[in-house]
Backbone as numpy.savetxt, mean C-alpha at the origin, in Angstrom:
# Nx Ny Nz CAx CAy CAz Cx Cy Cz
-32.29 -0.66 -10.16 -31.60 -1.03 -8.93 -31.05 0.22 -8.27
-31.18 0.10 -7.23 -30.63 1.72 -6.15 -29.40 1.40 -6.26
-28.45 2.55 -6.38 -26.95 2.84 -6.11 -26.98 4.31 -5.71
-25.54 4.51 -5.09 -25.46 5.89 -4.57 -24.86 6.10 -6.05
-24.79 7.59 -6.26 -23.96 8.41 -7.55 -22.70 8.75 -7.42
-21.60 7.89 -7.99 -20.64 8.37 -7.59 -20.37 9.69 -7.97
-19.36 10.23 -7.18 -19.17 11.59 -7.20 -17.98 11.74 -8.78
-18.39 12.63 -9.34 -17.56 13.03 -10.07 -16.13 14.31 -9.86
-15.30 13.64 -9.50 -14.57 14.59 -8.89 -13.34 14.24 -10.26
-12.66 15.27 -10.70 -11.89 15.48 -11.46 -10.34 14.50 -10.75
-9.71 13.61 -11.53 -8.81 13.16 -11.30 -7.53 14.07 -11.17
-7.77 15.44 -11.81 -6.76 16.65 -11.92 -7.50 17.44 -10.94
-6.37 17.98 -10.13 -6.18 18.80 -8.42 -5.97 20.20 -9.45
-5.12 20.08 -10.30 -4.45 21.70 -11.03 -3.75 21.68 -11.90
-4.33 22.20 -12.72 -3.75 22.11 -14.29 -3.52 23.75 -14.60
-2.01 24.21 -14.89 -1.59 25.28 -14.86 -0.45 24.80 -16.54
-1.15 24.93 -17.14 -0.61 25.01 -18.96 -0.27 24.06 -19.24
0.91 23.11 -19.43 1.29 22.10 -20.28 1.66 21.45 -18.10
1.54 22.35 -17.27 2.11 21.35 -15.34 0.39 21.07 -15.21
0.17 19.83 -15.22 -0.68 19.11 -14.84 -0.45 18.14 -13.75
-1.34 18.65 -12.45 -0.97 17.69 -10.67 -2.33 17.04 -10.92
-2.22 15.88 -10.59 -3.22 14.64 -10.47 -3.42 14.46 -9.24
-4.41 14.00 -8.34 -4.86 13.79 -6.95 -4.03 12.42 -6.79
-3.73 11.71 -7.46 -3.05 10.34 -7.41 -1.54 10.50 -7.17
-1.24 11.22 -7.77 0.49 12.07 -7.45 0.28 12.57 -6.20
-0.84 13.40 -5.80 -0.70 14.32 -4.50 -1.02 13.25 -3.46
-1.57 12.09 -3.82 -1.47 10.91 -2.77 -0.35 10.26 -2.11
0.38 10.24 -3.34 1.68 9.72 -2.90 2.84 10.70 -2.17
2.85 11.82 -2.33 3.52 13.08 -1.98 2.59 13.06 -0.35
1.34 13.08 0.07 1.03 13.25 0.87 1.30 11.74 2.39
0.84 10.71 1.08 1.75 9.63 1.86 3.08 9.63 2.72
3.80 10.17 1.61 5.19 9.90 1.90 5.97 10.69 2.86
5.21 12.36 2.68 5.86 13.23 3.53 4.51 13.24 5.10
3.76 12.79 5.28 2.71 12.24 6.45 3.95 11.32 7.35
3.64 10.17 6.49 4.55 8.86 6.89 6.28 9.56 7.48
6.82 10.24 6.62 8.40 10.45 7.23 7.72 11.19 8.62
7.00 12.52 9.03 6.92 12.70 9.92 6.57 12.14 11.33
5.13 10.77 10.72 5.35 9.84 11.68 6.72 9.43 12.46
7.36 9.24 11.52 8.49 7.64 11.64 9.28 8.89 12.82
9.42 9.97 12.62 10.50 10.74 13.35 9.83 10.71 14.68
8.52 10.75 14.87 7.67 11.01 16.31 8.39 9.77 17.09
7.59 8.59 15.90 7.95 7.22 16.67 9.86 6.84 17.50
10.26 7.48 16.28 11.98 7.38 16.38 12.50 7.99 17.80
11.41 9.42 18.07 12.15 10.17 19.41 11.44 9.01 20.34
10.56 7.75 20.31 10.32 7.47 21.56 11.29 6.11 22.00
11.85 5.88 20.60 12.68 4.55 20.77 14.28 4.51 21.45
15.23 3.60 21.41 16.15 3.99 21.74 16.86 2.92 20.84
16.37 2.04 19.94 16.93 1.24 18.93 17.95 2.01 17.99
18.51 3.61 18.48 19.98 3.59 17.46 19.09 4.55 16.05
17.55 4.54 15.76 17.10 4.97 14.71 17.11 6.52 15.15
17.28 7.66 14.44 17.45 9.13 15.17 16.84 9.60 13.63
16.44 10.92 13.59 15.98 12.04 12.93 16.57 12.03 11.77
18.12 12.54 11.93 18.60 12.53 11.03 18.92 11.32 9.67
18.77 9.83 10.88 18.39 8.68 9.92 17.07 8.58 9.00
16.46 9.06 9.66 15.10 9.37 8.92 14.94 9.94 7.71
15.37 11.61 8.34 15.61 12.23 6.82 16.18 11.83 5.85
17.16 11.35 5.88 17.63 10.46 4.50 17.46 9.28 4.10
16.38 8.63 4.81 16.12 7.71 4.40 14.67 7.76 3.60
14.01 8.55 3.61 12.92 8.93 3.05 12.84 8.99 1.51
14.24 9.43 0.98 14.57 9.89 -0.12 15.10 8.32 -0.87
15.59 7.44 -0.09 15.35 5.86 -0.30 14.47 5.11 -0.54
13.55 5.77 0.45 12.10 4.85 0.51 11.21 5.45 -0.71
11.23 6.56 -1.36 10.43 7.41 -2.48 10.46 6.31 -3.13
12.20 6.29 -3.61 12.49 5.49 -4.74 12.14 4.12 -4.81
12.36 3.36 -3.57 11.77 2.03 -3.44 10.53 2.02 -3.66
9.20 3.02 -3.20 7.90 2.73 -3.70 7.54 3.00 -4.78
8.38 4.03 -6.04 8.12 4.20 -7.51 8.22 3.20 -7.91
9.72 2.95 -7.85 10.49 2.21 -8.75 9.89 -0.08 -8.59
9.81 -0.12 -6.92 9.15 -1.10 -6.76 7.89 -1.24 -7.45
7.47 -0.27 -7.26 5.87 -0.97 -7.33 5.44 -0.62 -8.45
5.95 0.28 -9.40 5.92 0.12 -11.31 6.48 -1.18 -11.70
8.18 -1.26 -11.28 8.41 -3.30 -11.52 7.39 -3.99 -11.06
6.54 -4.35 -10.34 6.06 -5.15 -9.05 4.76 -5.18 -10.35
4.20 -4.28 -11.09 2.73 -4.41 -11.70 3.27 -4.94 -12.61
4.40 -4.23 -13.25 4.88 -5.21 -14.98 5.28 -6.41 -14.83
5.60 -6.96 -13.42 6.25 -8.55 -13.54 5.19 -8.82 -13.14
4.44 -8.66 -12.26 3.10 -9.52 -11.82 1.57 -9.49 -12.17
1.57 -8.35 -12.77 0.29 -7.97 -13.28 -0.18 -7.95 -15.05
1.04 -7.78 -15.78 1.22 -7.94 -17.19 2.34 -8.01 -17.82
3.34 -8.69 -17.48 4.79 -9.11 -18.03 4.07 -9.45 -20.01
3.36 -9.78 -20.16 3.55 -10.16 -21.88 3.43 -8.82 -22.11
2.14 -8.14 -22.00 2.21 -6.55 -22.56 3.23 -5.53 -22.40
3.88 -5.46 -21.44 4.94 -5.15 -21.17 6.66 -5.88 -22.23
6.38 -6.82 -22.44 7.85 -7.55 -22.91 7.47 -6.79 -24.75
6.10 -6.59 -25.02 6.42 -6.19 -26.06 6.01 -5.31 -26.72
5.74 -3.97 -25.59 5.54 -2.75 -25.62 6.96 -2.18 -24.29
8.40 -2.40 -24.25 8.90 -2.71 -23.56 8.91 -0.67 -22.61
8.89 0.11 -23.88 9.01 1.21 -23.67 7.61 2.19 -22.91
6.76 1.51 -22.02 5.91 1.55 -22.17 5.48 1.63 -20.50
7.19 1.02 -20.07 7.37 0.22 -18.85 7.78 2.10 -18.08
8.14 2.68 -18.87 8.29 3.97 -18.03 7.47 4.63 -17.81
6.14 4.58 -18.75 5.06 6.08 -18.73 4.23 5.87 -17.74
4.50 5.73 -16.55 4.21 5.63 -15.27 2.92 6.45 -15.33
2.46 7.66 -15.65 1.56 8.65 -15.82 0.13 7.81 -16.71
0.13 7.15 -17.08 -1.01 5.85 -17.75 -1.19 4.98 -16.40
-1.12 4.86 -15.27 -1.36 3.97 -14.72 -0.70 2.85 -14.14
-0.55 2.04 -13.16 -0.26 0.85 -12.96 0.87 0.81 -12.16
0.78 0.83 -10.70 1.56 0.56 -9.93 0.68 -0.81 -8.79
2.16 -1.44 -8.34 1.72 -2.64 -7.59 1.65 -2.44 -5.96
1.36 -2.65 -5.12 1.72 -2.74 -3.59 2.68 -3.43 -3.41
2.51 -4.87 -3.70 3.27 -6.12 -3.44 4.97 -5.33 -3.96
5.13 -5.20 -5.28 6.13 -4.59 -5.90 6.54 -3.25 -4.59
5.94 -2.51 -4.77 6.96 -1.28 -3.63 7.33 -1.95 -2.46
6.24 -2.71 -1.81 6.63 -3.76 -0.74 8.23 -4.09 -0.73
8.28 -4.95 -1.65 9.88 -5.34 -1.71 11.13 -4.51 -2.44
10.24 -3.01 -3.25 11.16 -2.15 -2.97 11.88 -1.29 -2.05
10.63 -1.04 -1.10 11.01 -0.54 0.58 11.83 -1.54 1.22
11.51 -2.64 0.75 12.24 -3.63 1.60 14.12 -3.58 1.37
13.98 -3.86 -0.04 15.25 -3.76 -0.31 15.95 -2.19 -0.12
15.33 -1.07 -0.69 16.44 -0.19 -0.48 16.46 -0.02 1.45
15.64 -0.34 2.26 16.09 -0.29 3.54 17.03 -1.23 4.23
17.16 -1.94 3.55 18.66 -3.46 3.50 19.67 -2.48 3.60
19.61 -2.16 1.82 20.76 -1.24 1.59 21.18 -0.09 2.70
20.30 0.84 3.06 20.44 1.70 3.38 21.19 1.85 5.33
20.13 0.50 5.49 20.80 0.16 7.15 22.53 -0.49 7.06
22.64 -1.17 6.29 24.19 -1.25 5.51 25.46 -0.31 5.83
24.71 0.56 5.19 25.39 1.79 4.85 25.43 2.70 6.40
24.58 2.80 7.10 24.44 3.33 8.07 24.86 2.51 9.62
24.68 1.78 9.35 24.96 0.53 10.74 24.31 0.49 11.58
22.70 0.26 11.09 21.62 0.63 11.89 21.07 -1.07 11.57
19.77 -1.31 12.23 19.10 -2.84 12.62 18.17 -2.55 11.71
18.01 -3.48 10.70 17.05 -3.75 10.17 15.69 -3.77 10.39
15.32 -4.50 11.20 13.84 -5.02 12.03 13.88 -3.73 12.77
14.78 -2.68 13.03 14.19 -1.58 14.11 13.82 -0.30 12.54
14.47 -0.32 11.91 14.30 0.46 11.09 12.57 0.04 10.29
13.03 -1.14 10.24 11.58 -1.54 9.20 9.91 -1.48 10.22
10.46 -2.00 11.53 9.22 -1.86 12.16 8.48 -0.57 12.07
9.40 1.05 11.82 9.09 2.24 12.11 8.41 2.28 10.90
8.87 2.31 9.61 8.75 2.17 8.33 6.78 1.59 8.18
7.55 0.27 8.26 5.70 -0.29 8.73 4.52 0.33 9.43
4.90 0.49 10.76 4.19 1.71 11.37 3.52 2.92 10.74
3.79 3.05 9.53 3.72 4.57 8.96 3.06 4.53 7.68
3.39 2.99 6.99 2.98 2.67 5.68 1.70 2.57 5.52
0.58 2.46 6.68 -1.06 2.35 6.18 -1.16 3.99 6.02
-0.55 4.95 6.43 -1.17 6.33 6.24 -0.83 6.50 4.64
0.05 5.87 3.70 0.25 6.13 2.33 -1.00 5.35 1.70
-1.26 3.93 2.14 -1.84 3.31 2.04 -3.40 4.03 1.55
-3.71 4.54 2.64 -5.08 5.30 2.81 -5.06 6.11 1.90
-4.27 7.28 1.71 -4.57 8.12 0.75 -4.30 7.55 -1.02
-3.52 6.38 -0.96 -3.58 5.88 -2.34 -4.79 5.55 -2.66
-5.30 4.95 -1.87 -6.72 4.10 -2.07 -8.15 4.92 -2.05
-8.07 6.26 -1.68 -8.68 7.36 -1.82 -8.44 7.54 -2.98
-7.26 8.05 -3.88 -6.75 8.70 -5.02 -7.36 7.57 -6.06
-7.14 5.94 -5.85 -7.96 5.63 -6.59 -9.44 5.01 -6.55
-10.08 5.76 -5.94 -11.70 6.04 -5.30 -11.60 7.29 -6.35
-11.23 8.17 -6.08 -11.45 9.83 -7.21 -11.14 9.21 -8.69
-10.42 8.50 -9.03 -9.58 7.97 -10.48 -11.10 7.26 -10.89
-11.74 6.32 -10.25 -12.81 5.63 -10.73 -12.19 4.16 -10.91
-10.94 3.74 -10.32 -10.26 2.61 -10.71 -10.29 1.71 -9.63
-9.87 -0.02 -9.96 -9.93 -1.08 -9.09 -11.48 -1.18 -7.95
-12.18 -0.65 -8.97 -13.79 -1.02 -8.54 -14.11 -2.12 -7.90
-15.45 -2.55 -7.22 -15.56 -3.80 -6.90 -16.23 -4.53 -7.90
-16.45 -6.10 -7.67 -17.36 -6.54 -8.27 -19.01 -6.05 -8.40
-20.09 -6.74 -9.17 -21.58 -6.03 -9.34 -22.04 -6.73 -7.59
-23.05 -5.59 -7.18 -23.59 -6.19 -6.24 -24.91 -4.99 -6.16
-25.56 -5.74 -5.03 -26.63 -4.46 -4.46 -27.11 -4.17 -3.62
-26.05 -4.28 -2.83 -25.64 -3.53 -1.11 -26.24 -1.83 -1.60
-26.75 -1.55 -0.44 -27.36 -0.35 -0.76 -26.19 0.62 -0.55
-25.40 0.72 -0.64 -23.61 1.49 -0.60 -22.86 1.25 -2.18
-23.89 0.42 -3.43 -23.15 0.12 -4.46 -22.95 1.44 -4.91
-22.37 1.63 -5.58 -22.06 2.96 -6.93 -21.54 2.05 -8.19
-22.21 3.01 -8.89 -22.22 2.86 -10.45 -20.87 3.55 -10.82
-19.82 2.81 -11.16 -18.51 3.78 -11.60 -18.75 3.83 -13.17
-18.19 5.27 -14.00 -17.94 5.45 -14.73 -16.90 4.09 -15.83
-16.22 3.92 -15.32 -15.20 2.55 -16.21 -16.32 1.56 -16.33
-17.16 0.82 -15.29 -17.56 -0.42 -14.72 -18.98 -0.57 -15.07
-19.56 -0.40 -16.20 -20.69 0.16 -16.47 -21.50 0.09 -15.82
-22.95 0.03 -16.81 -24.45 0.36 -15.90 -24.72 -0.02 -14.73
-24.53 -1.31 -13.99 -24.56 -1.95 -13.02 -23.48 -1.14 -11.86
-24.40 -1.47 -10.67 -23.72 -1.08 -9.35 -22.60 -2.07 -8.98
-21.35 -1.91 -8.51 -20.61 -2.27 -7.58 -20.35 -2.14 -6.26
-19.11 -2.31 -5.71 -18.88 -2.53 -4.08 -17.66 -1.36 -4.50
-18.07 -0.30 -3.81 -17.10 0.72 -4.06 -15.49 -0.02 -2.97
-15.03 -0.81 -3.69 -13.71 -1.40 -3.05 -12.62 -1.17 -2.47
-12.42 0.48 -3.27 -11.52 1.07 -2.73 -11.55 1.81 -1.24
-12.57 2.55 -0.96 -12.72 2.74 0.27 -13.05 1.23 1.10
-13.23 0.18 0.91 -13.15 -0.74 1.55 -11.61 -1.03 2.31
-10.82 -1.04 1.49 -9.22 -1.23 1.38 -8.49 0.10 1.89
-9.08 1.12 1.57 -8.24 2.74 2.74 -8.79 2.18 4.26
-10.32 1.66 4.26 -10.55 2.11 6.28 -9.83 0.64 6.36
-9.52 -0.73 5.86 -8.89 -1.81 6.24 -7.15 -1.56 6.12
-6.95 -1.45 5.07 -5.56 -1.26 5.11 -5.06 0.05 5.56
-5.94 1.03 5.58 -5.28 2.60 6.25 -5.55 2.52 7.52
-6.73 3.26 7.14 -7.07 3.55 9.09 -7.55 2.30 10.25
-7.44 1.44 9.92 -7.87 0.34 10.94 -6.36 -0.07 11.03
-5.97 -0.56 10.14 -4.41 -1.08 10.52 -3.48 0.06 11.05
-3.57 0.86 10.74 -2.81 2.08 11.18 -3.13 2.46 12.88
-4.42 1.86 12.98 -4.82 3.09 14.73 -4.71 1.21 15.41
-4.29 -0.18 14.79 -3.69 -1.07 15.77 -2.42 -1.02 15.92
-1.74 -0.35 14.73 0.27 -0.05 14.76 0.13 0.93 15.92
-0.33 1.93 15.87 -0.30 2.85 16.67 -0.74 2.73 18.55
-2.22 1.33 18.71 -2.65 1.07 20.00 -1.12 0.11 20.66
-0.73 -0.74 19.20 0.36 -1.35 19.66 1.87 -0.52 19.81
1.97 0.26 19.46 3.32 1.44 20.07 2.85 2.12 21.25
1.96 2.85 21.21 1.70 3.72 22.69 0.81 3.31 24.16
0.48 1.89 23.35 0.04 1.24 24.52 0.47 -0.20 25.48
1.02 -0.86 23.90 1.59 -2.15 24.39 3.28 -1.74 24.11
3.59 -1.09 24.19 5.17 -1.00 23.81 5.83 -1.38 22.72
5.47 -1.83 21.62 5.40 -2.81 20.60 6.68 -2.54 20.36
7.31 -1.38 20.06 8.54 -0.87 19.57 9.78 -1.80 20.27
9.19 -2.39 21.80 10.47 -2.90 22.14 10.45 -4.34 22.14
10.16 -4.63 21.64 9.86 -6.23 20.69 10.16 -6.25 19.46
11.12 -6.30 18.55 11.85 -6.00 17.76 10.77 -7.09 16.55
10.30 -6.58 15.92 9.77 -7.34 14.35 8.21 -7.11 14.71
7.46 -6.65 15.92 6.42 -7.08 15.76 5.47 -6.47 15.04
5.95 -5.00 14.78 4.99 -4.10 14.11 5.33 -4.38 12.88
6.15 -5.21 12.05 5.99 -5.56 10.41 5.53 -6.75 10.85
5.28 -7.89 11.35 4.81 -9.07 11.75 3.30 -8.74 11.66
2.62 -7.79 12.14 1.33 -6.94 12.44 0.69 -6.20 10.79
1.76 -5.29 10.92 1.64 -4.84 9.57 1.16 -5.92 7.90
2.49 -6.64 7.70 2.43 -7.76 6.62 1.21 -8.09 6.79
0.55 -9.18 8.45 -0.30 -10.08 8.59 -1.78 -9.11 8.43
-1.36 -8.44 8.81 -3.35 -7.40 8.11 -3.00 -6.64 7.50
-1.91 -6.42 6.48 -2.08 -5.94 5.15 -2.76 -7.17 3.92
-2.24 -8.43 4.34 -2.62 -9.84 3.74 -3.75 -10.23 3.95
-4.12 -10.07 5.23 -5.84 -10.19 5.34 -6.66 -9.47 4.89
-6.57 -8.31 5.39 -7.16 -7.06 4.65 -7.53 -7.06 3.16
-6.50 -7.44 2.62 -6.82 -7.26 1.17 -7.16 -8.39 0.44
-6.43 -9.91 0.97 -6.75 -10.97 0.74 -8.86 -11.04 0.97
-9.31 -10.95 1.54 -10.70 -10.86 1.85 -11.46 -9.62 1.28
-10.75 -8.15 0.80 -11.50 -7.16 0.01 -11.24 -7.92 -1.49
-10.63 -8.40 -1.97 -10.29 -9.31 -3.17 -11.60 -10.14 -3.60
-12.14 -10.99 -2.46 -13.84 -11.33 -2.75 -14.52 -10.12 -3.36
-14.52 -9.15 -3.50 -15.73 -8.24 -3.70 -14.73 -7.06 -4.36
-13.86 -7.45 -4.72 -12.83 -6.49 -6.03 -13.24 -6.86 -7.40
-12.85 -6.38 -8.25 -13.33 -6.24 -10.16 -11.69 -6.92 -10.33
-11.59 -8.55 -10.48 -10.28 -8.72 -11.08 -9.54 -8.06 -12.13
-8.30 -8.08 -12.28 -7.59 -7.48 -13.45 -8.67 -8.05 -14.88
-8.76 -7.40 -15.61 -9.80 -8.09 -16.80 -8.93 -9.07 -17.59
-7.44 -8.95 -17.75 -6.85 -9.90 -18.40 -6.27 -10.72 -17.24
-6.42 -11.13 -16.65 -6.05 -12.04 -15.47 -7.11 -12.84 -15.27
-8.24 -12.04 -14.88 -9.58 -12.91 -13.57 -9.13 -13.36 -12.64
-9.54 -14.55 -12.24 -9.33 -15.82 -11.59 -8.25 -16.92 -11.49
-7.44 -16.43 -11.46 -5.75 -17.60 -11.52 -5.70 -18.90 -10.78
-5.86 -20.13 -11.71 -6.06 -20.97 -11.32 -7.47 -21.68 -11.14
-8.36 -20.89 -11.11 -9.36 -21.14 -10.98 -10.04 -20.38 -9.52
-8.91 -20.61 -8.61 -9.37 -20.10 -7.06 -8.98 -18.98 -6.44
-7.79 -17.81 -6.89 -7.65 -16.70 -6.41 -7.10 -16.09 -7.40
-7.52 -14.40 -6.91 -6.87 -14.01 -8.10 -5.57 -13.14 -7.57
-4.70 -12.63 -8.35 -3.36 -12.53 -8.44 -3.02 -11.65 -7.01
-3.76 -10.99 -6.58 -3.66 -9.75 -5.44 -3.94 -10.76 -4.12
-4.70 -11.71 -3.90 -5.16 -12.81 -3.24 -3.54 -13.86 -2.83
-3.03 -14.26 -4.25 -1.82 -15.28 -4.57 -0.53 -14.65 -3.82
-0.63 -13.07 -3.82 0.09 -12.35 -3.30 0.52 -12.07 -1.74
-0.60 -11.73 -1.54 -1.06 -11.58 -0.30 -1.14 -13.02 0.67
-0.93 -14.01 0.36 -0.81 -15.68 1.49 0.55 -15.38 2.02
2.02 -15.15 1.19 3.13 -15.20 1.60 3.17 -14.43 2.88
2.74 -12.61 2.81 2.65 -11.96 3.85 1.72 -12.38 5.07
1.05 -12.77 4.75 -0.01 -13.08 6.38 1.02 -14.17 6.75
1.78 -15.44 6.07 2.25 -16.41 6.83 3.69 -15.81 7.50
4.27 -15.57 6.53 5.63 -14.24 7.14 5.54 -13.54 8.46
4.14 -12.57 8.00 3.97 -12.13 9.50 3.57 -12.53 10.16
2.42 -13.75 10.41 2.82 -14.79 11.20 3.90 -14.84 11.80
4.55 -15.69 11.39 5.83 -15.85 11.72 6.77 -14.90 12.34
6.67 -13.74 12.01 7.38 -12.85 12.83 6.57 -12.04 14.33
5.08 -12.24 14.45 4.86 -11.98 15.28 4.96 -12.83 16.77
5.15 -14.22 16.12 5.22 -15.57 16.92 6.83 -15.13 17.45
7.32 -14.99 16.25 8.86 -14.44 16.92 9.20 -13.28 17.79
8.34 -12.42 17.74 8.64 -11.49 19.10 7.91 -11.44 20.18
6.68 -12.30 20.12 5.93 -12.58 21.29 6.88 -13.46 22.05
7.67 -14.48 21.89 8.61 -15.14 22.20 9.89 -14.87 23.09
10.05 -13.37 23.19 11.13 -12.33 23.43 10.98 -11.84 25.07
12.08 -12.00 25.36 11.54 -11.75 26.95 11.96 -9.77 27.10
């Protein structure tokens, strides 16, 4: 059967003695400091109260909300038994296994906190936030395209590759499916919707936007994903990334209905 060859690209960027940098670390570092510079562009065009200096320190919030979320977010939703009794196991972050859904509601929450503390609007803070989150998005989903991980199912689309984990048989290289859907396609409509439709001054609509085709997006690359191997099929009819992903499309629903509404 024809497949392309996947590329063998070393999961290690630079290994300098016992300091070993992983392309998956430099994803998230590149995410994060990409994304803060966005949010400051977007911030000088708004007048919602969000400024520079809110930014900068809030970045150092949001780190922690996407570690710390989305390592909880895989152990409660992705393997809570292996986890309850390998409990120490839950830190070695460097093995693998972070969630979306999980950082999701870690960004969420430490930006609660943080607008709190500051006396800033929630929905203006989070819309910017959102705005910015498919560019992390993209390069995660690259990082694990290089890793060889969250493959697709077998198929033989002439675009399959044979991954190293996923044996002999070709798959649906999934991950770049999920960077141009959840990165760069959702990212250049956040963006047609700020500099063209004003989106910014409609308060919720760019997480309304965001949530609702982060949920589609992935809800539908999920057909043609390699389920968790100890999971599969939950229920019989979706699997856990799928189960995940309904709340957000109806949410943002819901919040886009709510600022279209807005005079």
């Amino acid at each position: 059967m024809f497949a392309i060859t996947f590329p063998a690209i070393d999961p290690v960027a630079l290994e300098l003695g016992p300091l070993v940098i992983r392309w998956y670390s430099l994803a998230y570092v590149a995410g994060i400091l990409l994304g803060w510079r966005y949010i400051i562009i977007i911030a000088a065009k708004s007048d919602n109260g969000v400024e520079q200096v809110h930014v900068d320190h809030f970045i150092i919030w949001a780190t922690l909300g996407i570690i710390l979320g989305g390592r909880l977010g895989y152990v409660i939703f992705y393997n809570p038994v292996y986890f309850a009794e390998n409990p120490m196991l839950i830190f070695a972050m460097w093995k693998g296994g972070m969630s979306f859904h999980g950082g999701l509601i870690g960004v969420i929450t430490v930006t609660w906190l943080f607008v709190r503390r500051r006396g800033l609007t929630f929905i203006a803070l989070g819309d910017m936030v959102c705005a910015a989150a498919p560019i992390g998005l993209f390069f995660g989903r690259i990082a694990n395209f290089i890793n060889g991980e969250l493959f697709g199912r077998m198929s033989d689309v002439p675009w399959a590759m044979v991954f190293p984990g996923g044996g002999p048989t070709p798959r649906h290289p999934s991950q770049l499916y999920e960077a141009g859907l959840e990165g760069l396609l959702l990212f250049g409509v956040l963006a047609i919707m700020i500099y063209r439709y004003k989106a910014l001054e409609r308060p919720g609509m760019l997480i309304g936007t965001f949530l609702a085709g982060y949920g589609i997006s992935r809800y539908l690359v999920e057909f043609v994903r390699e389920p968790d191997a100890h999971l599969g099929t939950l229920y019989g009819l979706a699997t856990m990334g799928q189960l995940l992903s309904l709340p957000l499309i109806v949410i943002g629903a819901w919040l886009i209905h709510r600022a279209c509404r807005q005079t």
